[in-house]
N, C-alpha and C positions, 0 to 999 in steps of 0.2 A: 237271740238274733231273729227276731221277728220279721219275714218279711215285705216286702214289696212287689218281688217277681217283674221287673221293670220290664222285658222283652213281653210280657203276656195280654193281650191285648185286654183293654178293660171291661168290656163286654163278658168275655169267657171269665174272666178274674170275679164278676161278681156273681155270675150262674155256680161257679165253683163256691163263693163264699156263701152262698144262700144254702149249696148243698153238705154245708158244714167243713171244708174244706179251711186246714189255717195254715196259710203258707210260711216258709221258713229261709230267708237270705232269696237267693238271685231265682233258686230254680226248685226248692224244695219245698212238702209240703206233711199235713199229720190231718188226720182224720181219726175223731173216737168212733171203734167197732160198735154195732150193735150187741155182738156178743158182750165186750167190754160195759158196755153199758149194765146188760141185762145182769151182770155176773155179777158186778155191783151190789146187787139188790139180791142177791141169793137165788137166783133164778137161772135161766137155761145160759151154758156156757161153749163157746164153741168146739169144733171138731179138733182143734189144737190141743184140747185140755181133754177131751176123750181118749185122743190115738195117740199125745206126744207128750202127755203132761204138763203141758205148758199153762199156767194160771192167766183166764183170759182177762182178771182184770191188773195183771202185770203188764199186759202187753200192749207195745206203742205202734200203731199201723201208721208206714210214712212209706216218703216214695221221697229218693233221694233226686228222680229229675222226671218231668211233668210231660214228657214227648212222647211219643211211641213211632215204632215203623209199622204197624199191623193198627189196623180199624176192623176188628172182629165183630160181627153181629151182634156178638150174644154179652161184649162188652157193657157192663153197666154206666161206665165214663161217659163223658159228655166229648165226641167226636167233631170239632172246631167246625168240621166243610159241612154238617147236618144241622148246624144251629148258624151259616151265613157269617163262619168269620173264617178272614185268612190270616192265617199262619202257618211259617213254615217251625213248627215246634220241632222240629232236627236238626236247624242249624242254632246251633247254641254252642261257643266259646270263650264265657266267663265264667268261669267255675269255681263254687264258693270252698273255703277249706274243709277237709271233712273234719275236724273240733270242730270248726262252727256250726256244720249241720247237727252232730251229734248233741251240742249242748243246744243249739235252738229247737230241735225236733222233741228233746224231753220237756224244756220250756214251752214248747205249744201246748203237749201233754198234760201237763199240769196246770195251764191257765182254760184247758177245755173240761179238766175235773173240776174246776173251782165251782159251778153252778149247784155242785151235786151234794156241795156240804150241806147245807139242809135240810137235804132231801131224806124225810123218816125211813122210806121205804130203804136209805140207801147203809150197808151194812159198811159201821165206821174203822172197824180193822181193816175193812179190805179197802175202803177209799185209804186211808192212810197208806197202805200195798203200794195201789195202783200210782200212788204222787214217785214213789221209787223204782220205776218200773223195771224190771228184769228179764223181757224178752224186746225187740223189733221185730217188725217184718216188713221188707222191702216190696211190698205186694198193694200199694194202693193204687196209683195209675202209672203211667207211663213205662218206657223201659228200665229196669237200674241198672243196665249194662252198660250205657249210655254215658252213666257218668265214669269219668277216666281215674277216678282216685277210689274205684268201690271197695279195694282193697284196703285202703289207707280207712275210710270210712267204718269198713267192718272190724277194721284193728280195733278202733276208738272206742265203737263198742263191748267188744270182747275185752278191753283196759277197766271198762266199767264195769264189767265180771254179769254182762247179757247175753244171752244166748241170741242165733241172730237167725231168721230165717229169707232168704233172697229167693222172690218169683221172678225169673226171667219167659222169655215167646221163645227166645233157642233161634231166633235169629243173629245173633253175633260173636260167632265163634270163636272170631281173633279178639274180641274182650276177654273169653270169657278164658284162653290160652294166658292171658296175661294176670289173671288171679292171682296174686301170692296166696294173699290171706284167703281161705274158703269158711262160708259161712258154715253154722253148723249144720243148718241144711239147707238143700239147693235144690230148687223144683225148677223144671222147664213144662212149661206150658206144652200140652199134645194138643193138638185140636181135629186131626183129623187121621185117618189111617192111610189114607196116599196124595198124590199131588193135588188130583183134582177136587177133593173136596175139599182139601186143604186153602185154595184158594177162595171158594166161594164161604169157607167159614170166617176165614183170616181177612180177607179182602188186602193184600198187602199192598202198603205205598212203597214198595224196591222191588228191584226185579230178584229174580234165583232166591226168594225167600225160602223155599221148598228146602232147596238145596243148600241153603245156610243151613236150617234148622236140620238134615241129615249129617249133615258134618261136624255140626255140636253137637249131636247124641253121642258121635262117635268119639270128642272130648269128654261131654260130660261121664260115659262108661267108664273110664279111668280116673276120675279125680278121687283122693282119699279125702273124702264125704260123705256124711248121710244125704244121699241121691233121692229125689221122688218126681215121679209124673203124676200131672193134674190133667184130669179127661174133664172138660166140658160139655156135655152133651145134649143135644138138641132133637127132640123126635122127628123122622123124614128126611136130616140132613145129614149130622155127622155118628147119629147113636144105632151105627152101622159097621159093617164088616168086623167081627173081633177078635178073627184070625190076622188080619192088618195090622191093628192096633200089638196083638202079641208079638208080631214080627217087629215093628217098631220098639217092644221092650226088651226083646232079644240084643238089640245094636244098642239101647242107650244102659240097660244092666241095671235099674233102679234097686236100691232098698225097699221102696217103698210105690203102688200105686193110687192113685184117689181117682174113682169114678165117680163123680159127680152128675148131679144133674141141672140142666140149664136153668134160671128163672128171670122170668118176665116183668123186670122191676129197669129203674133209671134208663140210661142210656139206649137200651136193647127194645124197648116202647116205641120210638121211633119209628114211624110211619113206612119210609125207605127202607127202613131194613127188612121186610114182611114177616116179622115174628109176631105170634102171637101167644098168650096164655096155654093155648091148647098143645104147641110146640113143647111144655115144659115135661119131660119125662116123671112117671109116679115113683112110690117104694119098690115096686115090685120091678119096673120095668129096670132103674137103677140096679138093684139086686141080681138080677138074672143075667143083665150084659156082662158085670163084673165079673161074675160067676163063670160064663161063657170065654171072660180075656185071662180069666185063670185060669182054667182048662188047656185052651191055648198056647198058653205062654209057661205053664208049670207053677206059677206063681199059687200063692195060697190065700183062700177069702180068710180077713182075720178080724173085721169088726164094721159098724155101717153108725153111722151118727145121721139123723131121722132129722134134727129143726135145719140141718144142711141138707138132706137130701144125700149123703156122700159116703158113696162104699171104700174101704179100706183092703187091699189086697197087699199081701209080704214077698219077700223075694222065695222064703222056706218056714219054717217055722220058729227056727235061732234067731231068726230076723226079727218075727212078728213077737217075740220074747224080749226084746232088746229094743224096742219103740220109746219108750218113756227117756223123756232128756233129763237128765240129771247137772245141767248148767247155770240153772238157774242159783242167785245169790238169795 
């Protein structure tokens, strides 16, 4: 189910296809990882397959709906009102079935690996893998809360014996209350350690984002999940206060933390946004914040993955013993 995306103006639709971007039915879309690519060929694989075992050329990077409520800085997406088009990408009420997204988004997959069969460099057990793929990740643009059937979605997967990982911003609590099915893990986006910065990282199109995103911490602490926070961080902005950010993982209770560091690539180039190269935090600098929101928070440092830039902290150490998914088919 190849699609069209009829709502998306055509301007934005061909920056998206130029940027490898294959969309899938009304509102969905897949994109091959770089990891994925590179993992192909026996080479570096991403921070999924260091801290969670996940094989990165199993895995399908899609985004089950293409909107967002948050326009963050440090976004690498291409932000509709910075490139002179109008859309309102939040009003959207024709929603495709989730089998069709499920069976179109592996079909992207697979017609985006077809280039690579010839490819010598490209190792042919693992393209043959990757045509079957055995993880998703709902983490390529937009919100996936957004769409109303994410449960029915993530059943469809997990019917296909995939393990599923869903990035939400933690702006929509009352979706995310409404969950049957929870993926096998569920990150919400941190971006900031209080309101104020929170705004100027996030730049939110709704008002009380703040205050959504505190009231989903306090949903997501309780879902029976493997839970994890993603820190983006930005030197001079948000890679600040880490007694803050502790406090915020006291109320959300993750399994798991990712301190990451910002990079200066797609979307975040962007003139408007005044980031520059120089913003991009180092190894060490990464390392020592982490280090600093474990202290903090009690949490334990338990591994750092370098072509990401991205520290791994655990809830204890039973935790950081227990990282590896074993879901894969």
């Amino acid at each position: 189910m190849l699609g069209d995306t009829p709502n998306m103006p055509e301007k934005l639709k061909l920056m998206m296809k130029k940027q490898g971007y294959h969309f899938v039915g009304k509102h969905s879309a897949a994109k091959l990882c770089r990891y994925t690519i590179s993992s192909l060929k026996n080479s570096t694989t991403c921070y999924k397959n260091q801290f969670y075992g996940i094989r990165s050329w199993r895995c399908l990077q899609s985004a089950p709906t293409l909107g967002c409520d948050l326009a963050c800085v440090f976004c690498w997406r291409i932000i509709p009102e910075e490139v002179g088009v109008k859309w309102n990408e939040l009003n959207f009420t024709e929603w495709d079935n989730p089998s069709d997204i499920a069976d179109g988004l592996i079909e992207a997959q697979k017609k985006m690996l077809t280039g690579y069969k010839g490819n010598d460099k490209v190792d042919k057990k693992r393209l043959e893998e990757a045509n079957d793929p055995a993880h998703v990740t709902f983490s390529l643009t937009g919100e996936p809360l957004f769409y109303p059937k994410m449960s029915e979605l993530i059943e469809e997967f997990h019917k296909r014996k995939m393990s599923t990982f869903l990035v939400t911003n933690g702006t929509l609590p009352e979706a995310l209350k409404k969950l049957k099915t929870l993926p096998t893990q569920l990150y919400v986006s941190v971006q900031a350690p209080n309101k104020e910065v929170y705004e100027k990282v996030t730049r939110p199109k709704i008002p009380h984002a703040w205050e959504n995103f505190l009231e989903f911490l306090d949903v997501f602490s309780k879902l029976n999940t493997r839970r994890v926070f993603r820190l983006t961080l930005i030197k001079g902005l948000n890679l600040v206060d880490a007694k803050g950010y502790a406090e915020l993982i006291k109320r959300g209770n993750p399994d798991y933390v990712e301190v990451k560091g910002f990079v200066f690539v797609g979307g975040s180039r962007n003139q408007s946004r005044g980031l520059s190269y120089s913003l991009m935090p180092n190894k060490e600098e990464i390392i020592n914040f982490a280090k600093e929101i474990a202290e903090a928070s009690g949490y334990v440092f338990t591994d750092y993955h370098e072509p990401s830039n991205v520290a791994l902290l655990s809830r204890n150490e039973e935790t950081a013993s227990m990282r590896l998914i074993h879901f894969e088919k």
